[in-house]
N, C-alpha and C positions, 0 to 999 in steps of 0.2 A: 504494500500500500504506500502510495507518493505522498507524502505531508509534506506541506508547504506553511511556514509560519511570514507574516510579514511586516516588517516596521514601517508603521504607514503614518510614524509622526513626522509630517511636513507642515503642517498648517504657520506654522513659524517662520522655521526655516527654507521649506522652498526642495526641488528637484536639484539636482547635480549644486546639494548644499556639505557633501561630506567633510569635516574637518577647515570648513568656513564659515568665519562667525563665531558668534556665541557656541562654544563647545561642547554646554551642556544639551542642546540641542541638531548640535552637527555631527557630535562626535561618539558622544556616550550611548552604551548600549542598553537593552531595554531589560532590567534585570528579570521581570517574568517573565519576557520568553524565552530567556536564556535560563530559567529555572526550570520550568514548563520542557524545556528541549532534552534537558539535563535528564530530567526523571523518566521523559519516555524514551527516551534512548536507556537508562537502566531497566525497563521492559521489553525491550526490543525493536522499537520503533525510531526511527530515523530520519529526523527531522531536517529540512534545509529550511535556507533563509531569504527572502528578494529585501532590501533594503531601500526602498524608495528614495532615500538622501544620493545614492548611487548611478538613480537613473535618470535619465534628461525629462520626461514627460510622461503622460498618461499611454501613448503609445507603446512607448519601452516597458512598459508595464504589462500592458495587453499581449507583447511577443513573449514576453517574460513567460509568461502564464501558458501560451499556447505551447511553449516549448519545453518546461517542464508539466505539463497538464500533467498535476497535481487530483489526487483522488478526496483531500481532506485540506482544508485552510483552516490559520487557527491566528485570528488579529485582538489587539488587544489597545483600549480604549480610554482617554479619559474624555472629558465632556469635550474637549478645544478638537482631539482627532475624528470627533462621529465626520464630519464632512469627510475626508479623505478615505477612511474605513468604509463607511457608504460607494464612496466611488470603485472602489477596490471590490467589495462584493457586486456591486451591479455588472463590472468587468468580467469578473471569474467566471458567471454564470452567462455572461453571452459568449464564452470560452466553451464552459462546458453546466447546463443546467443540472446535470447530476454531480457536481463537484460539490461537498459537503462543505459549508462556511459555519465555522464557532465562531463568538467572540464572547469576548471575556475582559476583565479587569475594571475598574471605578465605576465609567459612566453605566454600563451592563448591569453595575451592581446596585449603582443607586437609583438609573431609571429604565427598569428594562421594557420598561410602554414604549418607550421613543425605538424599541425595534422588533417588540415582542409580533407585529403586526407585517413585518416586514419578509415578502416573502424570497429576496436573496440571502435570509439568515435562516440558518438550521437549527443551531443549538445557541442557544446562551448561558454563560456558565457565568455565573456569580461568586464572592467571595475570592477565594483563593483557588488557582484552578491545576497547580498540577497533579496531582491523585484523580480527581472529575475529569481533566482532559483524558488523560492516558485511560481511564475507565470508557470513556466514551469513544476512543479509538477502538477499542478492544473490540467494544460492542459494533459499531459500525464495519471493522472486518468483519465479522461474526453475522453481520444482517439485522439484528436485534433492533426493537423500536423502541424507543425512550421518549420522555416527554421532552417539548421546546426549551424551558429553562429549567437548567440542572445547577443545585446546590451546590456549589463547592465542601471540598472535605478539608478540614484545617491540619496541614502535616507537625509532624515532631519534628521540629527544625534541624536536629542533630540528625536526624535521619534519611534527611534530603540530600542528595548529592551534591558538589559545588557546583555551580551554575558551568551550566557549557558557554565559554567563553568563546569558544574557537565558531559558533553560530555567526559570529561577524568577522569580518574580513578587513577590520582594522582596530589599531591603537586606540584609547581614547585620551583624548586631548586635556592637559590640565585646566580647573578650574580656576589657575593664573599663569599669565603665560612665565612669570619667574621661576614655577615649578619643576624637576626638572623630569623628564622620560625617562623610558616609558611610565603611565601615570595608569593608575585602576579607581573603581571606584567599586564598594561591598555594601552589603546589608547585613548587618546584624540580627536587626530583630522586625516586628512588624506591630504595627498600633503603637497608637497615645495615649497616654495617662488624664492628659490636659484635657481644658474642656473649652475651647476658642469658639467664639461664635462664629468666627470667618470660614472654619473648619468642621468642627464638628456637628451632627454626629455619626458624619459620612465614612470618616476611617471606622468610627465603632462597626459601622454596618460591613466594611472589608473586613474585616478583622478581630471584630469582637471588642468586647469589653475592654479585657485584659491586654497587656501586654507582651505578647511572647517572644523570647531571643534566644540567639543559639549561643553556647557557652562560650566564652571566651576563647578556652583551647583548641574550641569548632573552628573559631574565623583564624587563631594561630595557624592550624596546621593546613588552611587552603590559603593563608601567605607564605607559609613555606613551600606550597605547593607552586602560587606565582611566582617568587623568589625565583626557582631552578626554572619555570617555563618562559619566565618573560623578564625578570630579573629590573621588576618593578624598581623606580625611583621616589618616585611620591603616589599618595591616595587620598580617596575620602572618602569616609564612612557616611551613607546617605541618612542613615536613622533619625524620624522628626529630632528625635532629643537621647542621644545619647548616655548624657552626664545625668540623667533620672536615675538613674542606678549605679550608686555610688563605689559599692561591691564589687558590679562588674569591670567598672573601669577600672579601678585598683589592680585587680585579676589582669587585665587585659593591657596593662601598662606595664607591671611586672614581668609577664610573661612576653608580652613584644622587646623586652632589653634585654632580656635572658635568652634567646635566640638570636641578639645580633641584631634585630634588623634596625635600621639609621634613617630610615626613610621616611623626610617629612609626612605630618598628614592633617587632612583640615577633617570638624566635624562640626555638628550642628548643634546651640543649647540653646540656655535661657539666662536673662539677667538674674532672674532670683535665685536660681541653682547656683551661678558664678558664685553670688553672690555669700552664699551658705557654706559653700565649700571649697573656699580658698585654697586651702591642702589640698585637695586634689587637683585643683588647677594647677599648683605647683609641680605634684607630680606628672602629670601630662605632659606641661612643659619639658619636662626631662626626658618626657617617653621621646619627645619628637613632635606634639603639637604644633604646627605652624600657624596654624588661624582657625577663629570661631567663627562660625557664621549665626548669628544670632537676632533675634526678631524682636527687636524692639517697639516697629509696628506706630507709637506715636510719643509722642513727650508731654500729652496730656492726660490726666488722671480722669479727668470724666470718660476719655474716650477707651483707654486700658482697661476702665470696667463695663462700658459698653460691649467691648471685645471679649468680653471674659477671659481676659488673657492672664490672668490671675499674677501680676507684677505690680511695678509700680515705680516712678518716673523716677524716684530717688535709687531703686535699684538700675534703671538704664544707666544713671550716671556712674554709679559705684561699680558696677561690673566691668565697664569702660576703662576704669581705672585699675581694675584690679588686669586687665587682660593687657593695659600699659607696662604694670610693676612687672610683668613678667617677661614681656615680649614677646606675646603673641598679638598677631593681627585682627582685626576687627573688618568684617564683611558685615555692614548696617542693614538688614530690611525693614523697611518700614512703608506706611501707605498713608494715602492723603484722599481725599473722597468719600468720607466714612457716612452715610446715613446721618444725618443730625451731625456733623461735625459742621464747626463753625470755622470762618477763617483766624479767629484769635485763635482757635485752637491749633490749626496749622500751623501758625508763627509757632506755637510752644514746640510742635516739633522740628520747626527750623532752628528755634535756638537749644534744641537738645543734639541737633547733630554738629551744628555747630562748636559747640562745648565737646561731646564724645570725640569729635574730629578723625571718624572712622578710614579706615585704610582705603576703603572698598565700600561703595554705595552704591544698595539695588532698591531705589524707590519703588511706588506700584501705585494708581489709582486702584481703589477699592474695587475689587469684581466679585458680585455675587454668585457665589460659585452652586449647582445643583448639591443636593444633600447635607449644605450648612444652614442654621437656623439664619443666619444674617439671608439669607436668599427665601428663604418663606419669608423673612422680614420684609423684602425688598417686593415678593408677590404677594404679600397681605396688603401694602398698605401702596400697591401700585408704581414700584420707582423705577423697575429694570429697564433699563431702553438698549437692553442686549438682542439684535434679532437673528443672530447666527452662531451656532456652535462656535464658530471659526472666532466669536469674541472673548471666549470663555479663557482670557490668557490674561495672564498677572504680569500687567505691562502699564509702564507711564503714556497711556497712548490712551485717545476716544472716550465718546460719552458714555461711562455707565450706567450709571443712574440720575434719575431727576433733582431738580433743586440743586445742582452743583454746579459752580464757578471754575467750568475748565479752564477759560483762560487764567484765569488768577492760578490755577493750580498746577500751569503750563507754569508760572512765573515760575511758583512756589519751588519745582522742579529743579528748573534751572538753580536757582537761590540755592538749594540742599547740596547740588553739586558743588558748587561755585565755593560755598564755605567752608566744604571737608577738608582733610589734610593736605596743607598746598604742596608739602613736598611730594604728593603723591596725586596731584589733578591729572595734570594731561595722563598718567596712567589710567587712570578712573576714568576719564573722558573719553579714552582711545579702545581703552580693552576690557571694560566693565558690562555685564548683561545687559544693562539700562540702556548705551549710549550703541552699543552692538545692535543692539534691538531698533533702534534709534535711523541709526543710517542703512539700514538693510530692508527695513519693513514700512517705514512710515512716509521715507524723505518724498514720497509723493502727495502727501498731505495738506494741508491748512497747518493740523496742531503740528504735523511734524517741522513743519517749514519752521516755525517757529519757534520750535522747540531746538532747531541745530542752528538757527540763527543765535540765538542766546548764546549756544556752545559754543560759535566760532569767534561770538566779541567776547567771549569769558577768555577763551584761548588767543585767539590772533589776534586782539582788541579790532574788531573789524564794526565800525558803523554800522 
């Protein structure tokens, strides 16, 4: 049986986009279906790849198809890819009508009406899919009928195989380009503890309640594994929040310097954890932490518990600092267009970034994203002026929602740039997500016009 898996996230990036641009989008691979690939290849099934970033057009795509006519497709989704994943299925099957099309992962999960009706899709697997995939292979060699949307079954993470890497046909690119190659990026664990309104309770619904992660010595011994195949330089661990689990990372600091390995790595936290556990920040530092990327989100207290981001303005400040004392870098998220945010409240978070004077700044106008409460918030009380998957991207670009002052927040933008760490701008300006995102996708615009207009008198002092 032919399986065919496809990485059909372009909506971003674009066709014959590999290893151009923003990296985490050009370059980085998709770790479900490199997990998804991994386990059914441990039952015997043998999965290839088409990589859309690879190919010129929708055409290339269509030969792609006709020429390995594939018996089983298996794509995987969050709310910003339905457009391209849509077009991918309506192709397959003017290829070949009996070619079986899954998809699986986020959007599948949180709203499977937007395909359950859909008659180029066969199955939809929910949750976590590789145990349900490989099940639902089995039975489709076998002839068996199963119903349209299939449960996923949640694995013992130690007992999933390391993700098949070798699914793609390139390196991934680091997360700065000071980094140095080759560069990976892992998962530890899956779910969040947190309870964000911007967020949740869309992971709970992937993932469950709880939090599950594979043991420390789990992700040790598939970097020793990368170590001898690919002789890794730097990495990132993608996990929402990491540093939640104080134990593990002790475990996983200790045991990364006891093997040797030197190689920078960035991960992802939070200011009030920074903030609690200084000690260990310390020790990270020694493992090799080169930068947090950390979500700070706003520099106002009414909007932090709006967010239910469960912090607080005095911890953005302190943690900033505390990630100063030690010399690790600071990657700033944060967003502007909140529901009920005001423009004084804006300013508070221009002069929090101001003040943190972050390494690395990925602003975001607010997107209501499907399966957070901020997004029933946004369709109870009427604001989303979202009318295409294709806008469902966490970008300083377009109108989200109602009642909000995009040009001012076009300024504000600019402004958040302009003040961050000078001896680190034109890096931020040149090779940051935000300004990436910036000159590649937008510069045909109104906002964008004006948005790289700003950048170029911040930089070139140009009129």
């Amino acid at each position: 049986m032919k399986i065919l898996l496809i990485h059909a996230s372009i909506s971003g990036c674009g066709f014959e986009s590999f290893s151009k641009g923003d990296p985490t989008e050009s370059s980085w691979i998709n770790h479900g279906l490199c997990s998804i690939s991994a386990y059914a290849k441990k039952n015997g099934f043998i999965p290839e790849l088409i990589d859309l970033r690879l190919l010129r057009n929708w055409a290339d795509f269509k030969l792609a198809i006709q020429l390995k006519k594939p018996d089983v497709v298996g794509l995987s989704m969050m709310s910003v890819d339905y457009n391209p994943v849509m077009k991918c299925a309506k192709i397959i099957k003017q290829c070949n009508k009996n070619t079986k099309i899954i998809v699986g992962g986020p959007h599948p999960t949180i709203v499977p009406e937007d395909m359950r009706g859909n008659q180029d899709i066969d199955y939809i697997i929910t949750g976590e899919g590789e145990i349900s995939f490989t099940k639902l292979l089995q039975g489709i060699k076998e002839g068996l009928q199963t119903e349209k949307i299939i449960p996923g079954i949640k694995p013992v993470l130690d007992e999933l195989p390391f993700i098949d890497r070798e699914l793609y046909s390139g390196h991934e690119m680091p997360i700065l380009p000071e980094l140095p190659q080759p560069f990976m990026t892992l998962i530890a664990g899956r779910g969040c503890m947190y309870n964000c309104s911007f967020c949740q309770p869309a992971e709970r619904k992937l993932f469950g309640d709880q939090v599950r992660r594979r043991s420390a010595d789990n992700i040790i011994e598939e970097l020793k594994e990368l170590r001898v195949k690919y002789g890794f330089k730097s990495l990132m661990i993608h996990d929402d929040c990491i540093t939640e689990d104080v134990n593990w990372v002790e475990r996983f600091c200790f045991l990364y310097a006891k093997e040797g390995f030197k190689a920078p790595f960035v991960c992802q936290s939070r200011a009030d954890l920074i903030c609690r556990n200084e000690n260990l920040i310390e020790k990270m530092k020694e493992a090799g932490l080169y930068m947090f990327i950390i979500g700070f989100e706003s520099g106002n207290q009414r909007i932090l518990n709006f967010l239910r981001k469960g912090t607080t303005v005095e911890q953005n400040y302190k943690a900033a600092q505390i990630c100063r004392k030690y010399g690790i870098k600071i990657w700033a998220n944060y967003m502007m267009g909140m529901p009920t945010e005001t423009k004084q409240e804006v300013q508070d978070t221009l002069k929090m970034i101001k003040e943190i004077s972050p390494d690395h700044c990925s602003p975001a106008f607010f997107t209501p994203h499907p399966g957070s409460d901020l997004y029933e918030y946004c369709q109870k009380h009427d604001l989303s002026l979202i009318k295409s998957h294709d806008e469902y991207r966490r970008n300083p670009h377009g109108a989200k929602i109602k009642g909000v002052d995009y040009k001012f927040l076009n300024d504000a933008l600019i402004h958040s740039l302009q003040i961050s760490k000078k001896d680190h701008l034109l890096k931020s300006l040149l090779r940051n997500k935000t300004v990436i995102f910036l000159k590649n996708r937008i510069k045909g615009t109104k906002a964008g016009k004006e948005i790289i207009k700003g950048l170029k008198k911040m930089v070139y002092h140009e009129k």
